[in-house]
N, C-alpha and C positions, 0 to 999 in steps of 0.2 A: 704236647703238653696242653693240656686245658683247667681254663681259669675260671671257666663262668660257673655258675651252683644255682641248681633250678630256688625259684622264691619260696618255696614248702623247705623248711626246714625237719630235716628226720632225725631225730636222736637214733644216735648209733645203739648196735644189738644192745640186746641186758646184759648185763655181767654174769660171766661164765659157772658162776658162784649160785645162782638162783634168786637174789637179793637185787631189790629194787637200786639202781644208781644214783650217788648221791649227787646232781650234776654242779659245778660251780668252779668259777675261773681259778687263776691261782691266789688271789688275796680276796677272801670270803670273809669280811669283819662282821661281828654279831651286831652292831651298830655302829651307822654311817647317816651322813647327811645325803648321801645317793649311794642308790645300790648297784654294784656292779655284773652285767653279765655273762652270763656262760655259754660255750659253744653251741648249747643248742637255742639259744635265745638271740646273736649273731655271727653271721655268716658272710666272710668277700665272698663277691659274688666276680669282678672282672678288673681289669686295669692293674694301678701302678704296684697297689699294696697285695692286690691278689698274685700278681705275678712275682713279687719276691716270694712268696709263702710257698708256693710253689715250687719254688726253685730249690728253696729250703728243704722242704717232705720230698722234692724226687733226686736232688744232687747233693745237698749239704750235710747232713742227716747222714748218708751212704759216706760222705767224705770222711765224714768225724768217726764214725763205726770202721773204715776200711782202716784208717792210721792207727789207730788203737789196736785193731789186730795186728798188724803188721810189726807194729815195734815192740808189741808185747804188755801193754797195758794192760788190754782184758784179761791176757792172760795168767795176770798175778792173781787173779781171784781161781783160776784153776791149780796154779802151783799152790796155792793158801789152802786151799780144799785138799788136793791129795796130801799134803802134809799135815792134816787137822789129826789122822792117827800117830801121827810120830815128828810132833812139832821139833825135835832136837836135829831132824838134818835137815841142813843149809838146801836154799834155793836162789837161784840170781833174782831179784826182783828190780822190775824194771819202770825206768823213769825215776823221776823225783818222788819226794815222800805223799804229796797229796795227787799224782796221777787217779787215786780214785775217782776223785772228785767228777772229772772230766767223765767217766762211764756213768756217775750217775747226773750228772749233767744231760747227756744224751739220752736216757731214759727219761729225763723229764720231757726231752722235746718229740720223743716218740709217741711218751702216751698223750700229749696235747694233740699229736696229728690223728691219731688214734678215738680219740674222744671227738674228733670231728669228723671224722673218714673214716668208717673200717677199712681197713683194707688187710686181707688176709696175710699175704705177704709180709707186710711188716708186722701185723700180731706176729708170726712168726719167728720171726729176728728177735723182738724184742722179747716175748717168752722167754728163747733160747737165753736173752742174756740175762733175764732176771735169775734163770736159773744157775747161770754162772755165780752171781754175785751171791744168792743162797744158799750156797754150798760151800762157801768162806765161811759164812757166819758161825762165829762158835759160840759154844752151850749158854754163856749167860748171855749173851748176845752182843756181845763185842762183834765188831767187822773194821778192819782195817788192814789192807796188805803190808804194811811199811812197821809195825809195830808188834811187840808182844811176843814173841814166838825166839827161842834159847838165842838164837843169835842173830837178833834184831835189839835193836833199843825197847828197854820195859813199856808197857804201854803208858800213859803219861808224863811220861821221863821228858817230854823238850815239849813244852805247852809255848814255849814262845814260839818257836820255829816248826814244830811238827806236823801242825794242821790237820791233828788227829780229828778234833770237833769243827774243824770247816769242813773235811771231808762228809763227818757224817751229815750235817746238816744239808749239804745238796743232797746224799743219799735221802732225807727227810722230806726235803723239797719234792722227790722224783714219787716219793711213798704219797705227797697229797696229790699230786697229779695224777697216780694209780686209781687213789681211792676216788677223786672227784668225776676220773671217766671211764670208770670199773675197767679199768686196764691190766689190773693185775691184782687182785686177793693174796696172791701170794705173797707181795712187792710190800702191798699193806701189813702183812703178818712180820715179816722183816722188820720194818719201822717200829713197830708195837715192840718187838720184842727190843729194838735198840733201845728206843726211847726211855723203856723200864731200865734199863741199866744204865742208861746217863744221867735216872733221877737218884738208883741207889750210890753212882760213883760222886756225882757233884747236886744233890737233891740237899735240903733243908738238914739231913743227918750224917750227909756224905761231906767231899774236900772242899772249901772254899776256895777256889780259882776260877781264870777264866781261858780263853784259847787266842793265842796270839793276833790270830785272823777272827776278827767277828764274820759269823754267818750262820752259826747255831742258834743264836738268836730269833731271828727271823724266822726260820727255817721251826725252828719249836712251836712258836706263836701260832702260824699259822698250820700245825698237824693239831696242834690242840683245837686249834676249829674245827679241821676236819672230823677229827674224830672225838667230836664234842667231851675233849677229857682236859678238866682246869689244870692237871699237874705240871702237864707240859707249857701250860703259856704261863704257871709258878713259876718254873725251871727259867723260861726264857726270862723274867722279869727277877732272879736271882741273879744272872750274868748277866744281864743292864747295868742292875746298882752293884756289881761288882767293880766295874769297869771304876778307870781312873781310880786307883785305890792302891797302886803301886803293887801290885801282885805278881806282874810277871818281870823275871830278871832284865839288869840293867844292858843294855846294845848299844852302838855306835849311834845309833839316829836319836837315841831320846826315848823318854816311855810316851811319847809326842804319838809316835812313830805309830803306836799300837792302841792310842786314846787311853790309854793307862796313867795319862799326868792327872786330868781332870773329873772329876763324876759327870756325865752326862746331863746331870740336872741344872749344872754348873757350866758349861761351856758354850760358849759365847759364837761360836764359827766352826764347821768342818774343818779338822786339821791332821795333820800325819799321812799318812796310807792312804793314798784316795779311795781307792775298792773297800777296807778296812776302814774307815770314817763314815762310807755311806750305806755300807751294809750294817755296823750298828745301828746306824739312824732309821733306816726302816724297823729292823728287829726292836730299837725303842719305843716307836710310833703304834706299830700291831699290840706292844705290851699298854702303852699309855690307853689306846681306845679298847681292849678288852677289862684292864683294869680300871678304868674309865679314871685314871692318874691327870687330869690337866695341868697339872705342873708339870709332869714331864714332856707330855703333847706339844707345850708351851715352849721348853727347852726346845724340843726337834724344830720346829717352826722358825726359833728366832735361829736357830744356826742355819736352816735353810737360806734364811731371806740375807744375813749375813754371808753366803757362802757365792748367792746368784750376784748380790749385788758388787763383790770383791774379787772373787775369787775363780770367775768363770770366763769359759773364752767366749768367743761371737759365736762357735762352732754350737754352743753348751757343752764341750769338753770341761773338763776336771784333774785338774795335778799338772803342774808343771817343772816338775822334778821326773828328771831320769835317776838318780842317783839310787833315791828312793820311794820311787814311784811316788810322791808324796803331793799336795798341797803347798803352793809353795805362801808368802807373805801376802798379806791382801794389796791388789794391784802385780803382784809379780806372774805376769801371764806372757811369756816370749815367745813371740810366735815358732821360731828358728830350734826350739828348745821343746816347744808343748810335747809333755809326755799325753799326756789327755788319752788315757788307755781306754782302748775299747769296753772294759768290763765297768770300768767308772763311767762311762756314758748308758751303762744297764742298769748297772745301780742305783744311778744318778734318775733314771726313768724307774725305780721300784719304788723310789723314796718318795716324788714329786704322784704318782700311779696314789697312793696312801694318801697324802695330804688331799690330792683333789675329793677322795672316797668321803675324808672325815670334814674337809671343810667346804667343799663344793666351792672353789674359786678359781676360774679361768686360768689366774697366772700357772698353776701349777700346769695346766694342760700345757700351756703357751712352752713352757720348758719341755714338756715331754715330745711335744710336736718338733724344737728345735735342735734336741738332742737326739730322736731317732733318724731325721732326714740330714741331723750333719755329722753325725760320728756312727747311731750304730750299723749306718747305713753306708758308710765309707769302708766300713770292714771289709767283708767280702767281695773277689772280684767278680764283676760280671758272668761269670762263669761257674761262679759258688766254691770255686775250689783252691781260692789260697785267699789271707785275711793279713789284714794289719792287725797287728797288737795295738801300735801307741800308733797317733794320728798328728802328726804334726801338722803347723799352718803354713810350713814353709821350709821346700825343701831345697838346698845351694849346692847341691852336687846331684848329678841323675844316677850314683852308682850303679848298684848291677839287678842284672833278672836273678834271683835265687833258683837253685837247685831244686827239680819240681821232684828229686826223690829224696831230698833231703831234707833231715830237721835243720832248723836258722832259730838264731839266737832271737829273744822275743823282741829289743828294741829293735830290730831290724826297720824299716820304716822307708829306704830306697824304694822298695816294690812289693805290691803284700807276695806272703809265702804259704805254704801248702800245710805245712806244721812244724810249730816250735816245740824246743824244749821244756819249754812252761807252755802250753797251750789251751789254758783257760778259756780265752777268748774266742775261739772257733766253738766251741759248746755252749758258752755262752750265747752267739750269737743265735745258735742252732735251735735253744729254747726256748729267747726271746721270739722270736719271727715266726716259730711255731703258735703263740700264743700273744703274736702284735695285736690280732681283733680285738681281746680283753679291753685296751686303752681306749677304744674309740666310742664307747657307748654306754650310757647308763640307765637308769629309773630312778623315780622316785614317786609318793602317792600322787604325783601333780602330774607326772608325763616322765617324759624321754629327754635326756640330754646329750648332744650330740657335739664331741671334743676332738674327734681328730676327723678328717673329711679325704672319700677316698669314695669306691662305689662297695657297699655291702647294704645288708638285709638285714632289718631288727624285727623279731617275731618275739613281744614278750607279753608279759599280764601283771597288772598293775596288782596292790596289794590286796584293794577292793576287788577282785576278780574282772575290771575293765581289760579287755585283750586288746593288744595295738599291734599294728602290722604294716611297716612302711621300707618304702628300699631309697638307699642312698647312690645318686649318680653322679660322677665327678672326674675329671680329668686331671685333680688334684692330685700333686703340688703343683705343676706348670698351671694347669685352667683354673683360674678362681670363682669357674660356676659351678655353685651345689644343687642340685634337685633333689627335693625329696619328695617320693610320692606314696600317701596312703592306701593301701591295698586291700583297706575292710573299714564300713562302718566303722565310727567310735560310739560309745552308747550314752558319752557324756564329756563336756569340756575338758579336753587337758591343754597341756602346756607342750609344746616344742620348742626345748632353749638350744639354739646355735651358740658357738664359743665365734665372736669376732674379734680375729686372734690379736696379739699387738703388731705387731709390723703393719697392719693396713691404720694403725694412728693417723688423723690427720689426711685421713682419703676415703672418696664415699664408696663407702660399702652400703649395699642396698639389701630390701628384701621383697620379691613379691609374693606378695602372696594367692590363693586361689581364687581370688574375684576379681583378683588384676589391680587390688591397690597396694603402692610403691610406698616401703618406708624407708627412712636411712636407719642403718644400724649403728649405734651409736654405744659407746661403752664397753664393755669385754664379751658379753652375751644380748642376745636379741632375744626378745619371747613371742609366741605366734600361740594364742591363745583362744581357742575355740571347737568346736563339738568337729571333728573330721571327716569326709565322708569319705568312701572309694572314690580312686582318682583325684583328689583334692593336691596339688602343687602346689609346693612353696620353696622357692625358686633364692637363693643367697648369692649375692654377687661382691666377691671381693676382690680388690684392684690389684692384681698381681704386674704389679711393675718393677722393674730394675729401678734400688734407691743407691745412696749412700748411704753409708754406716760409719759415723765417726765415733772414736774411740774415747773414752774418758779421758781426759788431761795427765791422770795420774799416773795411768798403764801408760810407762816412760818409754818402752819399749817397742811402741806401735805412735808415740807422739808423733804426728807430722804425715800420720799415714789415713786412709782410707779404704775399708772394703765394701765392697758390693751387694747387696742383699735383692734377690730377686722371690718376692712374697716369701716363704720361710725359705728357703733355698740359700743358702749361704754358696759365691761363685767364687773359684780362685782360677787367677792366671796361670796356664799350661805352657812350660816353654815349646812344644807339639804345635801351640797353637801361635808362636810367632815365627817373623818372616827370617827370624834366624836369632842364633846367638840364647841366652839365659835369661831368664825372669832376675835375677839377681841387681840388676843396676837399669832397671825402667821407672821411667816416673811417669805420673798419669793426671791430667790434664782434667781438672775438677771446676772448668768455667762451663765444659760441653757435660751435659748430661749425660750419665750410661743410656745407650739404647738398646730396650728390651726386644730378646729375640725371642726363638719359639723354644728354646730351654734353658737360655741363658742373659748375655747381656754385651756388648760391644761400647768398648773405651777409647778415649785418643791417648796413645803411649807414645812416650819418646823414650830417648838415651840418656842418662848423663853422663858428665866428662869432667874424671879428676885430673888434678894438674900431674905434670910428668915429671916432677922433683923425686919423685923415689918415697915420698913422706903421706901420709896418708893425712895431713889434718892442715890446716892454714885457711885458705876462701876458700868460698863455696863453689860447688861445684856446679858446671854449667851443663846445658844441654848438648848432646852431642849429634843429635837431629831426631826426624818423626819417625815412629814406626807405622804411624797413621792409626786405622780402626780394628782394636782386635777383640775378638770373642773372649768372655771371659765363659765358664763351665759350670757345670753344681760341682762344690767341694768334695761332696761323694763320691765322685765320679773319676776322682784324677786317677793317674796310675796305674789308667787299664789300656793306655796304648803305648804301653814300651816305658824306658828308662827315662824320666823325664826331671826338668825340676820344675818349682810351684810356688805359690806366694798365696797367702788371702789378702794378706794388708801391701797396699801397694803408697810409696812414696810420693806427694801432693808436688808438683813443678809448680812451684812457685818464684821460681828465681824472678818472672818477670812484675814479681810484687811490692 
């Protein structure tokens, strides 16, 4: 496997169609306070973030395609097609109602790999399957295997639960990633044809509703970019303000459940459905800045800043309900409990991905930094081939290794698995990682700004036709040295803004620059402003040390406890990595400092020791002796050597205070 990509960036062949390629990432806003780029404008080139990606386009990608044949997903869209001349007899159809979703999930993260790598090979996979999904579509352009046809359910017959318009929308989502890296003309002609018919079923003359799952939203906003046509980001900005307006029937969870209690203009914190709460929130955000709406901008914004400052774990996880995947009360975040689903830490990264675009403010980077290196990066196991759904902070039993030919139930969370029942989140993951470069880099008429740090190459051209050409070097997240070096004359002053993240608060982070003078970086971004020449270094030093991380007062749940934060790297306790026995009853000795290793951090742990009465509550408990100095790990990372159990917040010994 190879990671590195020469510094000459090559846009992949033209599109097979004859038409110029329209190149651009997957959130293209017509105005923003920085501009984001596209594949051929950033490139990994080696190291940590190159070698996921990779892992991703040569094993993950093949994993998610191989399961979906196998149990028969893809092949609802073949049984849907040969019965398109004689829709009255029956076919088994397989999985749940929105397995679509998941095929076209994976066709997004194809054609991203695609739009950056030809590679023959996969054009040919993926071809084949757009033309599967083609050949479902019927005449006015409906596509959906699970609905519509004499003995299935009518088509918009269960808008709460059927997930007819979430499915289409990632179909939507996979149709801008065709068009943006001419992947498929065909893929694009699908979309077209859908999109018309969900403006005449739910359009300005059509039904007033909305779909249980928001994701059509988002997923409209931005095709209406792509294929610069306003009806579709109308359509999305009709199912916004539909929202909270009691429309879809009453359920066990509440119309909470489905953002159906309140109007979005109106709601004050992310609540309900976590995937469902933050997949609105982007589809509102793309509608606010093309409609150039700041009132509702305004809305998304303060439920954001509401939702990080209440509502989120250390991990930047999202929902702490299993019941109902949901959000739970502000401060109700338990570690032993976090549902914190993989797909809520994607979302959670499309939402935070928009707000940086239209407000250009660090913190939002600071969350997408935190949320991809501690949940969506916990998903997959080193091997790419089995995933957590939900990610808890803390796991009190090592259960068991799941069945590597079998579906498992989705909270499953003992040990990741190969695929679930619901298995969202392997497609998810498969799209995101395809298209992780997107996050780390931008423009604006001033220069380059630079928000996630890792080693790649940015080849762009300023508005004014200035062309810039520099590569990023870094052993990020463990090394907190950045290089960046210019690779071509500049022909006039710009700007180079580094994001100095939060976590180095309170520690000198440095910057040198190319004449050798030392500034401290002070505040969330550094600027290094001056005309650039070839070879020019400028060198970003931040202090990647093992801290403490103590928890609010309120989060009642983690009171009394302490995690480890080693530069963004959130560490948890492995019981793999003690001299015996469970992380479940160790307390950790907060006079000695963690001491920072070469991936992690080393703690003084002891035991404690309750009384032998049979009663669980009376004095306190005492020590039961030292376990001495043990390694704590990146959170990401638990779970990949065997049946373990795990803790992030670990109990403060204090008995002797």
């Amino acid at each position: 496997m190879t990671t590195t990509a020469p510094h000459a960036h090559t846009a992949p062949a033209a599109s097979r169609d004859g038409h110029a390629r329209r190149f651009a990432g997957a959130v293209s806003p017509s105005t923003s306070t920085l501009t984001p780029l596209d594949a051929t404008e950033i490139r990994l080139t080696d190291g940590f973030w190159a070698e996921k990606q990779a892992l991703n386009a040569d094993v993950v990608l093949r994993h998610c395609e191989d399961w979906m044949e196998r149990i028969g997903w893809t092949g609802n869209f073949d049984r849907a097609a040969a019965g398109l001349g004689d829709p009255s007899t029956p076919w088994e159809h397989s999985g749940i109602e929105f397995v679509d979703s998941e095929v076209y999930k994976l066709l997004e993260g194809m054609a991203w790999e695609l739009g950056r790598e030809h590679d023959p090979a996969l054009q040919a996979r993926y071809d084949a399957l757009v033309d599967r999904v083609a050949a479902a579509q019927e005449g006015d352009g409906y596509l959906h295997t699970s609905f519509g046809r004499a003995w299935q359910r009518p088509r918009w017959s269960d808008l709460e639960w059927g997930h007819e318009l979430y499915s289409m929308g990632h179909l939507l989502q996979a149709v801008v990633a065709a068009e943006r890296t001419g992947a498929s003309p065909r893929l694009v002609e699908i979309g077209r044809r859908l999109a018309e018919h969900l403006w005449t079923v739910f359009g300005p003359e059509g039904r007033v509703a909305i779909c249980g799952h928001p994701e059509v939203e988002v997923a409209l906003a931005e095709l209406g970019r792509a294929l610069d046509e306003p009806r579709w980001i109308e359509l999305a900005r009709l199912f916004v303000d539909r929202r909270g307006r009691g429309l879809l029937g009453q359920i066990e969870y509440g119309a909470e459940y489905f953002q159906d209690d309140v109007p979005v203009r109106d709601a004050g914190v992310l609540r309900g459905h976590a995937v469902r709460a933050l997949y609105l929130a982007a589809g509102a955000l793309d509608v606010a800045v093309e409609t150039r709406d700041d009132e509702l901008a305004d809305a998304v914004r303060r439920q954001w800043e509401a939702t990080v400052a209440t509502r989120t774990y250390v991990t930047g996880g999202m929902g702490s309900h299993h019941q109902d995947e949901a959000f739970g009360a502000d401060h109700e975040l338990p570690p032993d409990r976090a549902y914190s689903e993989t797909c809520a830490g994607i979302a959670s990264t499309m939402l935070s991905w928009r707000l940086l675009l239209a407000d250009g403010e660090a913190r939002y980077a600071d969350l997408i930094e935190r949320t991809l290196l501690n949940v969506v990066l916990a998903s997959p196991r080193d091997d790419g081939r089995a995933f957590f759904y939900t990610n808890t902070l803390h796991q009190r039993s090592e259960g068991v290794e799941p069945d590597e030919d079998e579906l498992n139930a989705r909270a499953l969370s003992s040990l990741r698995a190969p695929w679930f029942e619901v298995s969202c989140c392997p497609t998810n993951v498969a799209r995101t990682l395809a298209s992780v470069e997107q996050f780390f880099a931008t423009r604006s008429s001033d220069g380059v700004q630079l928000h996630q740090y890792g080693s790649y190459d940015v080849d762009t051209v300023l508005d004014d036709g200035t062309p810039l050409a520099l590569s990023v070097a870094s052993g990020y997240p463990l090394d907190g040295r950045v290089e960046v070096t210019w690779r071509g004359d500049v022909e006039r002053e710009v700007e180079l803004t580094l994001r100095v993240p939060s976590w180095a608060d309170g520690a000198p982070a440095t910057v040198v620059l190319p004449d050798g003078e030392v500034r401290q970086a002070q505040g969330s971004t550094t600027v290094v402003r001056r005309r650039f020449s070839a070879g020019d270094v400028v060198v970003l030093e931040l202090p990647v040390v093992a801290e403490w991380v103590l928890p609010d007062p309120r989060i009642d749940a983690v009171r009394g406890q302490v995690a480890v934060q080693r530069g963004p790297l959130v560490l948890a306790l492995e019981s793999v990595d003690l001299p015996t026995g469970s992380v479940n009853d160790v307390l950790v000795d907060t006079t000695v400092d963690p001491v920072t290793t070469s991936v992690g951090a080393r703690v003084e742990l002891s035991r404690s020791r309750t009384p032998a009465s049979g009663w669980p509550y009376g004095r306190a408990a005492s020590t039961a002796g030292s376990l001495g100095s043990v390694e704590l790990l990146p959170y990401a990372a638990w779970g990949n050597r065997g049946p373990s159990t795990m803790r992030v917040w670990l109990p403060v010994d204090d008995l002797e205070a």
